[in-house]
C-alpha positions as CSV (number, residue, x, y, z in Angstrom):
1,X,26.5,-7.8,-8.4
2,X,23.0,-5.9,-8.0
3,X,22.3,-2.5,-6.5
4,X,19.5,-2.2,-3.7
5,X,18.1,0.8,-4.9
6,X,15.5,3.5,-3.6
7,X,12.4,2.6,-5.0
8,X,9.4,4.9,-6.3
9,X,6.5,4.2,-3.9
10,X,4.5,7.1,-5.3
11,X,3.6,8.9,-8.6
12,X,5.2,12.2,-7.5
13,X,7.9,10.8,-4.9
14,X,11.0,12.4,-5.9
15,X,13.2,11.1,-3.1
16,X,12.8,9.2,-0.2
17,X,14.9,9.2,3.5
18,X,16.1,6.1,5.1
19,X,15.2,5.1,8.6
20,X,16.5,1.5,9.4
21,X,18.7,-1.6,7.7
22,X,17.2,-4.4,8.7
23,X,20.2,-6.4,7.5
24,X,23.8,-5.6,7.1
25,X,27.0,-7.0,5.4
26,X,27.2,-10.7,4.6
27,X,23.3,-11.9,5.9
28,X,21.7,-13.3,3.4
29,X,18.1,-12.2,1.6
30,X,15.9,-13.7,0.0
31,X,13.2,-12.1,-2.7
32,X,10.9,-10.3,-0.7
33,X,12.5,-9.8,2.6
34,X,12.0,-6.9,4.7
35,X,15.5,-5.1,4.2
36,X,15.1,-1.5,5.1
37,X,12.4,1.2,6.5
38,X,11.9,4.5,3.9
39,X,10.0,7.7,4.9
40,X,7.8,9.2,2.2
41,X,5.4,11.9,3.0
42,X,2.5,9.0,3.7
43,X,4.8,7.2,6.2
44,X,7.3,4.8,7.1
45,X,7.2,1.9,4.5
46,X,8.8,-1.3,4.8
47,X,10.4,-2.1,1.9
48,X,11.6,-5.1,0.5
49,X,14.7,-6.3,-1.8
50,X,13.5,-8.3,-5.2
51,X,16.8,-10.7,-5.7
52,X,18.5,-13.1,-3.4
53,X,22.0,-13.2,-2.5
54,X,24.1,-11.8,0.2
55,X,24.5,-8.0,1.5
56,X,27.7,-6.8,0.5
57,X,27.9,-3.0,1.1
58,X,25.6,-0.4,2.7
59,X,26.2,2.5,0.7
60,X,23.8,4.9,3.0
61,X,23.2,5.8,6.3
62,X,19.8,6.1,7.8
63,X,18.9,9.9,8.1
64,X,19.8,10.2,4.5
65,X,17.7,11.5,2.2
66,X,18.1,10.3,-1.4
67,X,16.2,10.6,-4.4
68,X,14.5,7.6,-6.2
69,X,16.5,5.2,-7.8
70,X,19.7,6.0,-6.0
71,X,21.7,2.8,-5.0
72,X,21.1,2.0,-1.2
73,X,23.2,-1.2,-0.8
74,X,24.9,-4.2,-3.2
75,X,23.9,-7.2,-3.4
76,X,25.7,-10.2,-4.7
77,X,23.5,-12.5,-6.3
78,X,23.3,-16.4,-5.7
79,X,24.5,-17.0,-9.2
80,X,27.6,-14.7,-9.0
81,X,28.2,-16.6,-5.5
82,X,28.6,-19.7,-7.5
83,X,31.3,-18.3,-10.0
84,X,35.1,-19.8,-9.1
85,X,33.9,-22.6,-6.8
86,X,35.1,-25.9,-7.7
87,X,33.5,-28.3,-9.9
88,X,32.9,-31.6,-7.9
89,X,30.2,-34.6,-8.9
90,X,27.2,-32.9,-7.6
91,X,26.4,-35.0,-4.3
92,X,23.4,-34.3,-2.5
93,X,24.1,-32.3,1.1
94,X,23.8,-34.0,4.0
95,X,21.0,-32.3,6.1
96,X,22.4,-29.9,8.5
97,X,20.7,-28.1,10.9
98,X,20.5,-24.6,10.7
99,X,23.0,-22.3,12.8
100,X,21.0,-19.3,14.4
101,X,22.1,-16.0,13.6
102,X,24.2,-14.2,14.9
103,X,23.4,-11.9,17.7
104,X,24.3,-8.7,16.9
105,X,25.7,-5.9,19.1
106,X,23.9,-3.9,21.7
107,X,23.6,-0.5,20.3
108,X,24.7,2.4,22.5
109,X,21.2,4.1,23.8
110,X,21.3,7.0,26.1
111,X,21.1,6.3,30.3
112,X,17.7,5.0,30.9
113,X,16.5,3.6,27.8
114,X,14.7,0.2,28.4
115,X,14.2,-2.4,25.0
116,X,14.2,-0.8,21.4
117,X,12.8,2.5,21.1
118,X,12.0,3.6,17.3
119,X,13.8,7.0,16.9
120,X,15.4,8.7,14.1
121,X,19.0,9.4,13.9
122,X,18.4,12.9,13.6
123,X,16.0,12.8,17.1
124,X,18.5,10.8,18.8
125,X,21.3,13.4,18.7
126,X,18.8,16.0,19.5
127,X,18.1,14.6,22.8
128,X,21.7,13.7,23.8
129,X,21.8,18.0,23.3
130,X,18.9,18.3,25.4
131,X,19.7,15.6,27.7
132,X,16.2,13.7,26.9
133,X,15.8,10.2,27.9
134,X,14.1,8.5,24.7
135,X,12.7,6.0,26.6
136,X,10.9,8.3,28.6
137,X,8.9,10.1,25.5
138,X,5.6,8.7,23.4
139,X,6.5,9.0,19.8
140,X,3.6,10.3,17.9
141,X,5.8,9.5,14.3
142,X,4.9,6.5,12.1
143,X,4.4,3.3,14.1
144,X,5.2,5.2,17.3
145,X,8.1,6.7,16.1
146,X,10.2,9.4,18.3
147,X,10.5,12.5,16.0
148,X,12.6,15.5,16.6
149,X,8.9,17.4,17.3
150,X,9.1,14.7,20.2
151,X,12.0,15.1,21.8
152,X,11.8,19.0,21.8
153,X,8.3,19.1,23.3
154,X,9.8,16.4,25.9
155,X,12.3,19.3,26.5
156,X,9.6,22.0,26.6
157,X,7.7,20.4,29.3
158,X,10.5,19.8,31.6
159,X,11.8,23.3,31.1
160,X,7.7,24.7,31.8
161,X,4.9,23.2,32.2
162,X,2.4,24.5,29.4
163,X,3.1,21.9,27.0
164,X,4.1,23.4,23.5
165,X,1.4,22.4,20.7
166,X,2.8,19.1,18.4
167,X,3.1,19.9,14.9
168,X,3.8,16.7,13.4
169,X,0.0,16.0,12.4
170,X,-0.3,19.1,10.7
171,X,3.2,18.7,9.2
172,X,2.3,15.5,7.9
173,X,-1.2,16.3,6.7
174,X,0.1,18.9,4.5
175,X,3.0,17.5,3.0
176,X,0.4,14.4,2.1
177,X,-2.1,16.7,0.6
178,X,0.6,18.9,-1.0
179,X,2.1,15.3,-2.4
180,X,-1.6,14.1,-3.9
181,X,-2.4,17.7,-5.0
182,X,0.7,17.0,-7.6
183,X,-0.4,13.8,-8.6
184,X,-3.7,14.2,-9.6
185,X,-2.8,17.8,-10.9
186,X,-0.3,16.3,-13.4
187,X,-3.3,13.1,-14.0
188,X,-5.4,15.9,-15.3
189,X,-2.8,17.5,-17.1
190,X,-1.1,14.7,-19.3
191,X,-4.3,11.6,-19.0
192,X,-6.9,12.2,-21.3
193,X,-9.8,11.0,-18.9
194,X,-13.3,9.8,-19.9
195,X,-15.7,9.0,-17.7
196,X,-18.9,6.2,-17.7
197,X,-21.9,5.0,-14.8
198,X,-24.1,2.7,-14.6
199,X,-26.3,2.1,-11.7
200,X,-26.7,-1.6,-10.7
201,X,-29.3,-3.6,-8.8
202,X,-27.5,-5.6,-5.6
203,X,-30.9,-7.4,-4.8
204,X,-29.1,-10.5,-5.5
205,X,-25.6,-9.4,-4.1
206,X,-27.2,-8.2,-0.5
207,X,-29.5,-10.9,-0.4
208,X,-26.6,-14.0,-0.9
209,X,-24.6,-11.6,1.6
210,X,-27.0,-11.9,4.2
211,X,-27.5,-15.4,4.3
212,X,-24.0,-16.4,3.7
213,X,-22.5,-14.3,6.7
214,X,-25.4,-16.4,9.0
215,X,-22.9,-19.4,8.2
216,X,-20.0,-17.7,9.5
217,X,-18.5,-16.7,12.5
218,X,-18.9,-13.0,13.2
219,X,-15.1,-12.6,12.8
220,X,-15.1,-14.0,9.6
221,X,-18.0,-11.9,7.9
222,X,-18.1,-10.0,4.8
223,X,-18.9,-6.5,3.8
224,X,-20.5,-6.1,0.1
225,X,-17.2,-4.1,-0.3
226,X,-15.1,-7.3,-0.6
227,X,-17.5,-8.2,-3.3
228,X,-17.2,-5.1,-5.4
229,X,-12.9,-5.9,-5.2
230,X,-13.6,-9.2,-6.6
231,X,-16.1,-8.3,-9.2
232,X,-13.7,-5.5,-10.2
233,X,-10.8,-8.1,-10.3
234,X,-12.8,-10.8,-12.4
235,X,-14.4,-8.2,-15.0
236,X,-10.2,-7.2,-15.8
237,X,-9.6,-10.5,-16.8
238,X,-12.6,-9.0,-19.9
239,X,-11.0,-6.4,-20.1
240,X,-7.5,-6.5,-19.6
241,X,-6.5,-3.1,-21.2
242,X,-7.7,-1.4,-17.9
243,X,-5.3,-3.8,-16.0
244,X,-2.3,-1.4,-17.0
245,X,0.0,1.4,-16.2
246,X,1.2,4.0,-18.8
247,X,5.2,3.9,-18.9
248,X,7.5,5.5,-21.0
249,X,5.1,6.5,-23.8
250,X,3.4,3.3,-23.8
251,X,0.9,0.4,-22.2
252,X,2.2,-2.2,-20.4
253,X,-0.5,-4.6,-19.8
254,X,-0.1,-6.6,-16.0
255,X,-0.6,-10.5,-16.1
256,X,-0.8,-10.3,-12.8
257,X,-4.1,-8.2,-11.0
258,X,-3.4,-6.1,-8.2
259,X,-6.4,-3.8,-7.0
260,X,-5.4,-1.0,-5.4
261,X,-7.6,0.1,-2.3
262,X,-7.9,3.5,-1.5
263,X,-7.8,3.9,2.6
264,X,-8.6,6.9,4.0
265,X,-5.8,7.2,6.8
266,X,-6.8,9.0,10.8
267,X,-6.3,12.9,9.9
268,X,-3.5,12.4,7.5
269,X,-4.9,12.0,3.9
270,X,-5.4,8.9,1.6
271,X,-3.5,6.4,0.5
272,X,-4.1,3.3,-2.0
273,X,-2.1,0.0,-1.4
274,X,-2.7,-3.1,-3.7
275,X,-4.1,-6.4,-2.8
276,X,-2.0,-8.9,-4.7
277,X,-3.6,-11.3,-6.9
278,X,-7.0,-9.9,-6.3
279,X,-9.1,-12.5,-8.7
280,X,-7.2,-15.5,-7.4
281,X,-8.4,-15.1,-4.1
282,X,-11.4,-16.5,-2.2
283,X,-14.0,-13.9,-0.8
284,X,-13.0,-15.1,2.7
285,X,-9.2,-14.5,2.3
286,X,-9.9,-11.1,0.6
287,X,-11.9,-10.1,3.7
288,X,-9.1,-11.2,5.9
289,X,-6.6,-9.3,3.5
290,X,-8.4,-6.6,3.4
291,X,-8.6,-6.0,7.1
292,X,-5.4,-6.4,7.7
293,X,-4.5,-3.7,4.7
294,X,-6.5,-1.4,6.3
295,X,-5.2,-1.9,9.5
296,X,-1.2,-2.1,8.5
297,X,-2.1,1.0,6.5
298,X,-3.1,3.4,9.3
299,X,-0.6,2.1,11.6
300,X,2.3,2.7,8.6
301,X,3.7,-0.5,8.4
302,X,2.7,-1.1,4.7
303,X,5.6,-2.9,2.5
304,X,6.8,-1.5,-0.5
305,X,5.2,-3.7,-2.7
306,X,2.1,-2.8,-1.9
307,X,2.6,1.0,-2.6
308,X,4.3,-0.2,-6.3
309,X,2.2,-3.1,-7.6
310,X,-1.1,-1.8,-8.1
311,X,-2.1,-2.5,-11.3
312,X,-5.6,-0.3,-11.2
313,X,-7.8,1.6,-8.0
314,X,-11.2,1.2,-6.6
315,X,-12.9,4.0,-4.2
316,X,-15.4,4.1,-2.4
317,X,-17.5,7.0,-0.7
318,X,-20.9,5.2,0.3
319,X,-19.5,5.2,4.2
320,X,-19.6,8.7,3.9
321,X,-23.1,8.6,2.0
322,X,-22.0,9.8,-1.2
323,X,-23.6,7.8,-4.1
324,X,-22.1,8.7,-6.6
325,X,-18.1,9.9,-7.7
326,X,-16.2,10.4,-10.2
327,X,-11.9,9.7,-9.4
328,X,-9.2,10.7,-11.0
329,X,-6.7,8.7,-11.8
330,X,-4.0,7.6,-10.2
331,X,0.0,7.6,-12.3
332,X,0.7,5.7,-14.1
333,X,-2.1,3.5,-13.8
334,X,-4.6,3.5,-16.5
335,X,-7.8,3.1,-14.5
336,X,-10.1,3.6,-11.4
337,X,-13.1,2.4,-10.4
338,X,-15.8,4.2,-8.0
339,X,-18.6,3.2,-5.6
340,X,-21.0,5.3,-3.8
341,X,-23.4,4.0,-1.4
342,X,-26.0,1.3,-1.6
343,X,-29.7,3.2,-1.4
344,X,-33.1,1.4,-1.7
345,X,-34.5,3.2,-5.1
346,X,-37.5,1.9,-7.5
347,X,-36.8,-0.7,-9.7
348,X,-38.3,-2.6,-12.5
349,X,-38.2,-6.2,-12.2
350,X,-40.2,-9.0,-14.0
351,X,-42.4,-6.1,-15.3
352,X,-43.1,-5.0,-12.2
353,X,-41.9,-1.8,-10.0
354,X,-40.4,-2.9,-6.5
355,X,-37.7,-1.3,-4.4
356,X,-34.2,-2.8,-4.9
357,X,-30.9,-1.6,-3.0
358,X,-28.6,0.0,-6.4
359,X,-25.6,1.2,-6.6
360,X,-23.8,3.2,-8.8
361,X,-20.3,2.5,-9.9
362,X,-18.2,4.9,-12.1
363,X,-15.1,4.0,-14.1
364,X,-12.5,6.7,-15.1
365,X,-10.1,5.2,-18.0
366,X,-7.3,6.7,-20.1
367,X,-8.4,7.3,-23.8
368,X,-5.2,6.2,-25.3
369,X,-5.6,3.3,-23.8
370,X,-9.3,2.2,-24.4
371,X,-12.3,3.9,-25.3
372,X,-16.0,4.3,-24.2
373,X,-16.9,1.1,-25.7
374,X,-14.4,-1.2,-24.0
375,X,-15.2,0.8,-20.8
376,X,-18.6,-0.2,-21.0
377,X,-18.1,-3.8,-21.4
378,X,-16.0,-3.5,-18.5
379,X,-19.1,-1.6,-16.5
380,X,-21.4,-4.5,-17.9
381,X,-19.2,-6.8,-16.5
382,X,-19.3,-5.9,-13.1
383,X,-22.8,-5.6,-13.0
384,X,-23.5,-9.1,-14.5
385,X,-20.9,-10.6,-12.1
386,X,-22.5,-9.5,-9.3
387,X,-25.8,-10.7,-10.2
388,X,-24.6,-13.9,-9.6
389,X,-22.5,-13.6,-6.3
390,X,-22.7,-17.4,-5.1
391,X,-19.9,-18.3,-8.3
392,X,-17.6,-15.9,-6.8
């Protein structure tokens, strides 16, 4: 038997408040299904269940709050499903075609409510007080969610008809600033940061760029920023100290590279999910990856995983014309990488002075991990990788 438990989908998140089960008793899940939707202060996240069996017990009802770790549900694992059966010659199955599942019951929704309406327990039994029809309110919450906020403005308008001011936004925003405040206040407090740049010439990164997006449709064209991910991704495998998170006293080094993005979300802070396997993929199905990070990201439907896995950050400022920055880190990862814009500065190539679009890129690394010389391998890296963009 294995518990379902809350995960940590932040540095400082403490606790975490369950909105949804996806499954229930007896269905069965397999590694990396959806199984139930968590509130943090960045959002709702989707998060998934990392063994395979079948649901035995829910052990907590959505509204509740519960702090990381706690067990959310048991699981019985396909191996434990296997004990006590009886031996037999093993006979290959005859191919059966699956049953569909089981429809499951209606759920009671108040007088009115059309489809599935995305409310919280908590909202719900506000508006059977206030005799609110949920299907007759927008939810401004994650993913349109109705929030209490909702419902009580729905009753404030009915009652008058000023409309009372929402506070959700500004809620949100500070909790989320509040939540990164503590983060990179206690990254500045325990990480002993050091901090490199080097500027680099993209003459041959914009010019490849250029010609290759003419062979492409215009859905399927890349921004220079899907280069930087990959360069950033490739020069780890160099230097694969900085591919790490700092856990119970110690490195532990990732196999496995996961660049975090950092996504600034509409009016409600930042946020930095992972792109999985960053170096193994193809420019064109990072692009494609990327967008739809971005997108999932400011809608809050991002999965667990991507909140957990990253295994280091890049930022960026240049849309905002900032050239150059230098991030903090993010817990307990061990490195992040920054970007400022591309500007057209004078350059000496071939003996000669021309102008060349540069950009300077930053890394801030832990010194107990590595040190100023390893950092600036990793720095020369980059730069020579993306001198020669066509091998990416």
């Amino acid at each position: 038997m294995a518990d379902f438990v809350m995960p940590k989908l932040g540095a400082d998140m403490s606790a975490g408040t369950l909105v949804a089960w996806h499954k229930k008793p007896g269905d069965v899940v397999r590694r990396g299904d959806i199984v139930a939707e968590v509130e943090t202060d960045k959002g709702v996240i989707e998060v998934e269940i990392f063994t395979s069996g079948t649901i035995e017990r829910l052990l907590i009802q959505p509204g509740e709050s519960v702090p990381i770790g706690t067990a959310l549900a048991t699981v019985r694992e396909e191996a434990a499903a296997m004990v006590g059966m009886p031996s037999a010659t093993p006979k290959p199955p005859a191919p059966v075609k699956p049953a569909a599942p089981p429809t499951p019951p209606a759920p009671h929704v108040p007088t009115g409510e059309i489809g599935r309406v995305r409310i919280s327990p908590s909202a719900r039994e506000l508006a059977r007080k206030l005799e609110v029809d949920p299907s007759t309110v927008q939810g401004t919450g994650p993913r349109g969610a109705i929030t209490r906020e909702d419902i009580e403005r729905a009753a404030a308008v009915r009652a008058a008809p000023a409309p009372a001011a929402p506070p959700l936004a500004a809620d949100r925003l500070t909790r989320m600033r509040q939540t990164i405040a503590a983060a990179m206040t206690r990254s500045k407090r325990e990480i002993p940061h050091y901090y490199l740049s080097t500027t680099i010439d993209m003459h041959h990164a914009m010019t490849w760029l250029t010609e290759e997006n003419l062979k492409r449709p215009v859905t399927e064209r890349l921004l220079y920023g899907v280069l930087l991910l990959k360069v950033v991704a490739l020069a780890l495998r160099e230097v694969p100290e900085l591919n790490a998170v700092w856990a119970d006293g110690q490195v532990v080094t990732s196999q496995a590279i996961h660049v975090g993005v950092a996504i600034s979300l509409r009016r409600c802070g930042l946020i930095a999910p992972a792109l999985h396997d960053t170096d193994r993929q193809s420019l064109g199905e990072l692009m494609g990856k990327f967008r739809d990070l971005v997108s999932r990201a400011r809608a809050g439907s991002l999965r667990s995983s991507e909140l957990s896995d990253p295994t280091i950050t890049v930022t960026s400022l240049g849309e905002q014309g900032v050239e150059t920055l230098y991030p903090i880190i993010y817990p307990p990862q061990v490195a992040i990488v920054g970007f400022g814009k591309v500007v057209e500065r004078p350059w000496v190539a071939d003996g000669q002075v021309v102008a060349r679009p540069v950009i300077t890129a930053t890394l801030s690394a832990d010194h107990r991990v590595s040190d100023g010389h390893r950092g600036g391998l990793f720095l020369a890296a980059v730069d020579r990788l993306l001198q020669e963009p066509s091998k990416l």
